[in-house]
N, C-alpha and C positions, 0 to 999 in steps of 0.2 A: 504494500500500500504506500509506502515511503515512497518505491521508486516513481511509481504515477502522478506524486504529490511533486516530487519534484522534475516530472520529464514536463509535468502541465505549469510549471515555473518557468523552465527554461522557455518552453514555447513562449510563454507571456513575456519573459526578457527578449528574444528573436525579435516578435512584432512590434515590443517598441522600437528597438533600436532599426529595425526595417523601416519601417513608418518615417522615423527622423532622419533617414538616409545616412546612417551608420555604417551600417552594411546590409548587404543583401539576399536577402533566404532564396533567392529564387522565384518563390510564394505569388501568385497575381495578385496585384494592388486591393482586390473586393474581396480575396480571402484575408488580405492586413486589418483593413478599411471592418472587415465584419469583428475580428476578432479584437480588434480594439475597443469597437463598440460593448464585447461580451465581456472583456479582461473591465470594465469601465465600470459594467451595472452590476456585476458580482463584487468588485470591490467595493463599491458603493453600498454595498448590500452589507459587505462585512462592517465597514464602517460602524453600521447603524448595530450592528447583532457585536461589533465590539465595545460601544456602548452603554449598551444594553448588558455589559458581561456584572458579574459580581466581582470580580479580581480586578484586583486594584492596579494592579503591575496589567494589566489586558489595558485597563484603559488610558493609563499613563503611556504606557511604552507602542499598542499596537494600533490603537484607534488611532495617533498622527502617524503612523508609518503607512498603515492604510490608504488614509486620506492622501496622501502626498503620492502614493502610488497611484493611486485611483483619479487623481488631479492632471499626473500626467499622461494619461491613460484617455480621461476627459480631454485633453487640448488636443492630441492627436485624431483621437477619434472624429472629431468634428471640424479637424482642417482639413478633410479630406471634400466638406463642403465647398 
């Protein structure tokens, strides 16, 4: 389960750095363009669900790393407009 959690990280790292013309996955622009959109409302989503967490160190430490991630996640997605 580890390995999934983090092969679906690295994808999520690939598409940003795609996206911002870092480098290049290969990837066509509408599977970047989608996958930004998806990396964007699921961290948005954690956001709110880490929030919502009881642990303290959850909300100090993951709710801005979230958000920071999911902010850049949000500008790419929507410069593709």
């Amino acid at each position: 389960m580890v390995v999934v959690a983090i092969m679906i990280q690295l994808f999520g790292i690939a598409v940003l750095l795609d996206s911002g013309g870092i480098i290049n996955t290969g990837l066509p622009i509408k599977v970047i363009e989608i996958a930004c959109y998806v990396y964007a409302v699921y961290l948005s989503l954690n956001v709110l669900m880490n929030m919502a967490s009881k642990s303290k160190k959850e909300k100090m430490f993951m709710t801005p790393l979230s958000l920071i991630v999911a902010v850049c996640f949000w500008i790419e997605a929507l410069s593709f407009r």
